[in-house]
Each structure stands twice: as structure tokens, then as C-alpha cells.
N, C-alpha and C positions, 0 to 999 in steps of 0.2 A: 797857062790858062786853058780851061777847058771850053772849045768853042759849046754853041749852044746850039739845037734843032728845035724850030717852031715846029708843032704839030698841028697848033689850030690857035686862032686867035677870035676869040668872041666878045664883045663889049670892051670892057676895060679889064679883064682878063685875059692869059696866056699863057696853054700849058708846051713844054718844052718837056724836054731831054738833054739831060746836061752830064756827058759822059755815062761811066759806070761808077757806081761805087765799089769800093778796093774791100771790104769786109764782106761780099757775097757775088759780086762778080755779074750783080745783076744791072741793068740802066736805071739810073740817076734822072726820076721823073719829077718835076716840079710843076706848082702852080703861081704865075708870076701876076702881079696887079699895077696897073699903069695908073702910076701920082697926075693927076688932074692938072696940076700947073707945072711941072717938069717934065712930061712928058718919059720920064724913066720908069723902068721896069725893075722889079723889085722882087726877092721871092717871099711868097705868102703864105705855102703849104706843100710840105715835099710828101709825096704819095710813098706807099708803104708799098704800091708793087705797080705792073701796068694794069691790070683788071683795073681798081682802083680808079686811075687815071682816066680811062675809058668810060668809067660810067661818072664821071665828073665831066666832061667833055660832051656825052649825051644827053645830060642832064642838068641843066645850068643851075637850077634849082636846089640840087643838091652842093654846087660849086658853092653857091652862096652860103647853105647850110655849113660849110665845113669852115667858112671866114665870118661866122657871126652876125649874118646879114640878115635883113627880114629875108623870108623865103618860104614858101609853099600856102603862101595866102589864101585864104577860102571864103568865098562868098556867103556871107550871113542871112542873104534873102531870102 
């Protein structure tokens, strides 16, 4: 089993690093979402590289964009 590294933990998200992957020898970055009445972590979205991950992490807005949430709301006034 491959231990896991929290990176950052925001709301009920959680991106980690979970090894390397064995076909490019690069790290193994995931986006994990914590179930509301279990309290478990689950993965939701594994990134294509670490840029990626980084600007999912800076930018929670787009965290949502990539799990189908409302996201990037704008005021119609």
C-alpha cells in the first residue's frame, strides 16, 4: 500500500500525493473529497501532472470546475 502526503486540505477537499506512477516515473497527484456523513476520503480527480494540481489548489474555483460543481458565479446586478 502506498502511504499518502497531504498537500493541502480546503473545505471538503484534499489534494495529496499518492506515490509515483510506474508508466512515467512521475508523482501520483490526486484530488480527494470527504463524504459528509463518513467522514472518509475518497479520490475524485487524479491530475495529469503537478502544474495542474497547483493551480487546483490556488484556485478552488476551478477545483469545483473539474468535479461538476457550480463554480465561477457572477453577479448579475
Amino acid at each position: 500500500m502506498t502511504a499518502v502526503k497531504v498537500l493541502a486540505q480546503v473545505e471538503d477537499f484534499r489534494f495529496v500525493e499518492k506515490g509515483i506512477i510506474e508508466l512515467n516515473g512521475m508523482p501520483d497527484y490526486r484530488l480527494q473529497v470527504q463524504n459528509w456523513y463518513t467522514k472518509a476520503w475518497r479520490d475524485a480527480y487524479l491530475f495529469d501532472n503537478e502544474t495542474q494540481c497547483a493551480t487546483a489548489m490556488s484556485d478552488l474555483e476551478y477545483t469545483k470546475w473539474l468535479l461538476n460543481r457550480p463554480c465561477y458565479v457572477r453577479d448579475d446586478e
